[in-house]
N, C-alpha and C positions, 0 to 999 in steps of 0.2 A: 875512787872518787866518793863512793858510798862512805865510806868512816870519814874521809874529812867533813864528809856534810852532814853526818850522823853527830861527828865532835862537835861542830861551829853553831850548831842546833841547840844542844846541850847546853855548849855552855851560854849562850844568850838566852836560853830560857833559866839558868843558875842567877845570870849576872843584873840580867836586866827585866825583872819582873813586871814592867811595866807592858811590857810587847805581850798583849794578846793572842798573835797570831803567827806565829816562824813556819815556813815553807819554803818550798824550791819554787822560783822564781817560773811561772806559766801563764803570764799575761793578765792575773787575776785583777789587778786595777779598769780591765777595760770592763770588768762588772761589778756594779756597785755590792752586791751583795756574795762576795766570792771571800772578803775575809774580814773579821776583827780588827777592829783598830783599838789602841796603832800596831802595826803587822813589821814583821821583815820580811822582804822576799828575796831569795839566796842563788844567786848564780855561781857558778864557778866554771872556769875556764883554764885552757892551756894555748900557750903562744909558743914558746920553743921548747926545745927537746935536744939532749945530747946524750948520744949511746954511752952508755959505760959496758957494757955485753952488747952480744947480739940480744940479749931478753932482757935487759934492765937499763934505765934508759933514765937518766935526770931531767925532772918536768918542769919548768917554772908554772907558777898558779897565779888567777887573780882570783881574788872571791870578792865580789858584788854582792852588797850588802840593800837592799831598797828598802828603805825606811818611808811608812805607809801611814799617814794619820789623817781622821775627820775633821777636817780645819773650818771653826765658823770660828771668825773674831775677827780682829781691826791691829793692825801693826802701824799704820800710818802714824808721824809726830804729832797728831792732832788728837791722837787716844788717850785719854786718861792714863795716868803710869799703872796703876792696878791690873786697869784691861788689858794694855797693852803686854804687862807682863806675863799672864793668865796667857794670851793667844801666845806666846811667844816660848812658852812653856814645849814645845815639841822639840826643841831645841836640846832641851835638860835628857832628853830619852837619845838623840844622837851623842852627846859626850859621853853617856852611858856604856853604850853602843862602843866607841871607841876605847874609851877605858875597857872594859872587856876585850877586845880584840887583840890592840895592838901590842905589841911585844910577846902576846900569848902563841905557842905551838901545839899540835896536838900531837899524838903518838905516831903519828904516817908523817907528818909535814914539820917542816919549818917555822920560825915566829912570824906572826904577820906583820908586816912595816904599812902604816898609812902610805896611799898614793895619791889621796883624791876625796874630794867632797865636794857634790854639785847636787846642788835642785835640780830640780824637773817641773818646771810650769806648768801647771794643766789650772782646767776651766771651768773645772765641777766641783770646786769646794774642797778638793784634797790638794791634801802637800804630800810630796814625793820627796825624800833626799838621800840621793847615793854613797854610798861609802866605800870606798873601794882600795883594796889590800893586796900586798902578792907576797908571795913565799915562794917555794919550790920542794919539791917530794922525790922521793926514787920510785921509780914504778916497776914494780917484778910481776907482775898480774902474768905476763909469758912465760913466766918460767916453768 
Protein backbone atom coordinates (compact mmCIF):
# COMPACT_ATOMS: atom_id res chain seq x y z
CA UNK A 1 0.00 0.00 0.00
CA UNK A 2 2.91 2.35 0.69
CA UNK A 3 4.19 2.70 -3.34
CA UNK A 4 0.52 2.83 -4.52
CA UNK A 5 0.13 5.84 -2.27
CA UNK A 6 3.68 6.91 -2.76
CA UNK A 7 2.71 6.70 -6.99
CA UNK A 8 -0.89 8.45 -6.59
CA UNK A 9 1.06 11.25 -4.56
CA UNK A 10 3.46 11.68 -7.24
CA UNK A 11 1.82 11.82 -9.85
CA UNK A 12 -1.11 14.53 -8.69
CA UNK A 13 1.62 16.54 -7.43
CA UNK A 14 3.13 16.18 -11.49
CA UNK A 15 -0.38 16.53 -12.99
CA UNK A 16 -2.03 18.91 -10.96
CA UNK A 17 -0.06 21.63 -9.67
CA UNK A 18 -2.66 23.46 -8.31
CA UNK A 19 -3.10 21.15 -5.03
CA UNK A 20 -1.07 22.76 -2.35
CA UNK A 21 -1.30 20.17 -0.10
CA UNK A 22 -1.44 15.80 -0.87
CA UNK A 23 -1.60 13.61 2.23
CA UNK A 24 -3.15 10.50 3.57
CA UNK A 25 -6.32 11.18 4.54
CA UNK A 26 -6.41 11.72 8.85
CA UNK A 27 -9.16 13.86 9.66
CA UNK A 28 -7.30 16.99 8.93
CA UNK A 29 -10.53 19.16 7.79
CA UNK A 30 -11.91 18.82 11.34
CA UNK A 31 -8.92 21.68 11.90
CA UNK A 32 -8.84 24.53 10.11
CA UNK A 33 -5.29 24.96 10.15
CA UNK A 34 -4.02 21.23 9.54
CA UNK A 35 -3.53 21.82 5.50
CA UNK A 36 -3.15 24.14 2.36
CA UNK A 37 -5.64 24.61 0.17
CA UNK A 38 -6.69 23.27 -2.09
CA UNK A 39 -5.34 19.81 -0.47
CA UNK A 40 -6.07 16.16 -1.46
CA UNK A 41 -6.54 13.76 1.17
CA UNK A 42 -5.91 10.16 0.17
CA UNK A 43 -7.45 7.08 1.54
CA UNK A 44 -7.10 3.85 0.22
CA UNK A 45 -8.93 0.73 0.84
CA UNK A 46 -9.43 -3.06 0.38
CA UNK A 47 -12.99 -4.77 0.06
CA UNK A 48 -12.20 -8.33 -1.35
CA UNK A 49 -9.49 -10.58 -1.87
CA UNK A 50 -9.03 -13.86 -3.73
CA UNK A 51 -6.02 -16.24 -2.93
CA UNK A 52 -3.90 -17.04 -5.99
CA UNK A 53 -1.21 -18.85 -3.33
CA UNK A 54 -1.41 -19.31 -0.03
CA UNK A 55 0.93 -15.83 0.10
CA UNK A 56 -0.36 -13.96 -2.98
CA UNK A 57 -3.65 -12.94 -2.91
CA UNK A 58 -5.57 -10.58 -5.68
CA UNK A 59 -6.79 -7.27 -3.88
CA UNK A 60 -9.45 -4.99 -5.32
CA UNK A 61 -8.55 -1.27 -4.27
CA UNK A 62 -10.49 1.93 -3.95
CA UNK A 63 -8.64 5.07 -3.63
CA UNK A 64 -10.52 8.09 -2.17
CA UNK A 65 -9.51 11.07 -3.33
CA UNK A 66 -10.85 14.25 -0.92
CA UNK A 67 -10.49 17.33 -2.64
CA UNK A 68 -10.11 20.28 -0.05
CA UNK A 69 -10.57 23.99 -0.87
CA UNK A 70 -11.20 27.56 0.94
CA UNK A 71 -14.48 28.53 -0.54
CA UNK A 72 -15.61 32.19 -0.08
CA UNK A 73 -17.88 33.24 -3.12
CA UNK A 74 -21.63 33.11 -4.39
CA UNK A 75 -22.81 30.24 -6.79
CA UNK A 76 -26.36 31.16 -6.64
CA UNK A 77 -28.26 32.41 -10.33
CA UNK A 78 -28.40 35.65 -8.90
CA UNK A 79 -24.35 36.09 -9.12
CA UNK A 80 -22.88 37.92 -11.53
CA UNK A 81 -21.48 35.56 -14.41
CA UNK A 82 -17.76 36.74 -13.56
CA UNK A 83 -18.36 35.81 -9.80
CA UNK A 84 -20.04 33.27 -10.24
CA UNK A 85 -17.42 31.71 -12.46
CA UNK A 86 -14.46 32.77 -10.15
CA UNK A 87 -16.24 30.72 -6.97
CA UNK A 88 -16.93 27.96 -9.32
CA UNK A 89 -13.44 27.61 -10.34
CA UNK A 90 -12.82 24.57 -7.70
CA UNK A 91 -14.42 22.65 -10.14
CA UNK A 92 -11.56 23.24 -12.89
CA UNK A 93 -8.89 21.46 -10.01
CA UNK A 94 -11.50 18.21 -9.81
CA UNK A 95 -11.44 17.56 -13.63
CA UNK A 96 -7.77 17.92 -13.16
CA UNK A 97 -7.77 15.56 -10.63
CA UNK A 98 -9.71 13.10 -12.87
CA UNK A 99 -7.78 13.68 -15.96
CA UNK A 100 -4.84 12.55 -14.13
CA UNK A 101 -6.23 9.60 -12.60
CA UNK A 102 -8.41 7.87 -14.56
CA UNK A 103 -7.25 5.29 -16.89
CA UNK A 104 -3.62 5.89 -15.19
CA UNK A 105 -1.74 2.60 -13.37
CA UNK A 106 1.05 2.59 -11.32
CA UNK A 107 3.77 -0.01 -11.19
CA UNK A 108 1.98 -2.35 -8.23
CA UNK A 109 -1.65 -1.64 -9.51
CA UNK A 110 -3.92 -1.58 -12.12
CA UNK A 111 -5.62 1.57 -14.13
CA UNK A 112 -7.97 3.43 -12.08
CA UNK A 113 -11.71 3.41 -13.52
CA UNK A 114 -13.84 6.52 -11.98
CA UNK A 115 -16.69 5.24 -9.51
CA UNK A 116 -17.96 8.20 -7.94
CA UNK A 117 -18.06 12.00 -7.23
CA UNK A 118 -19.83 13.44 -4.30
CA UNK A 119 -19.64 16.73 -2.19
CA UNK A 120 -19.54 16.77 1.21
CA UNK A 121 -21.48 19.64 2.78
CA UNK A 122 -20.08 21.18 5.71
CA UNK A 123 -20.61 24.59 7.51
CA UNK A 124 -17.51 26.36 7.70
CA UNK A 125 -16.72 27.84 4.52
CA UNK A 126 -15.08 24.82 2.94
CA UNK A 127 -15.93 22.54 0.12
CA UNK A 128 -15.16 19.09 0.27
CA UNK A 129 -15.48 16.75 -3.01
CA UNK A 130 -14.76 13.14 -3.18
CA UNK A 131 -13.44 11.22 -5.93
CA UNK A 132 -13.32 7.95 -5.78
CA UNK A 133 -11.52 5.12 -8.07
CA UNK A 134 -10.94 1.19 -7.84
CA UNK A 135 -8.36 -0.97 -9.35
CA UNK A 136 -6.92 -4.06 -8.00
CA UNK A 137 -3.16 -5.16 -7.18
CA UNK A 138 -1.58 -8.66 -6.42
CA UNK A 139 -0.22 -8.53 -3.03
CA UNK A 140 3.00 -10.84 -2.37
CA UNK A 141 4.06 -8.66 0.97
CA UNK A 142 3.83 -12.87 2.52
CA UNK A 143 6.03 -14.30 0.60
Amino acid sequence: MKTIFKEITARLEAEVPELRWIDKEKGQMNFSTAVLFPAALITLSTKTRNNITDTWQEKDLVVQVKLCFDFSGNTNNKTPQLHRDKSLEYYDVCEKVHKALQGWGGSTFNPLASVGHSPIPRPDGYVTEVMSYQSSYRDDVAL
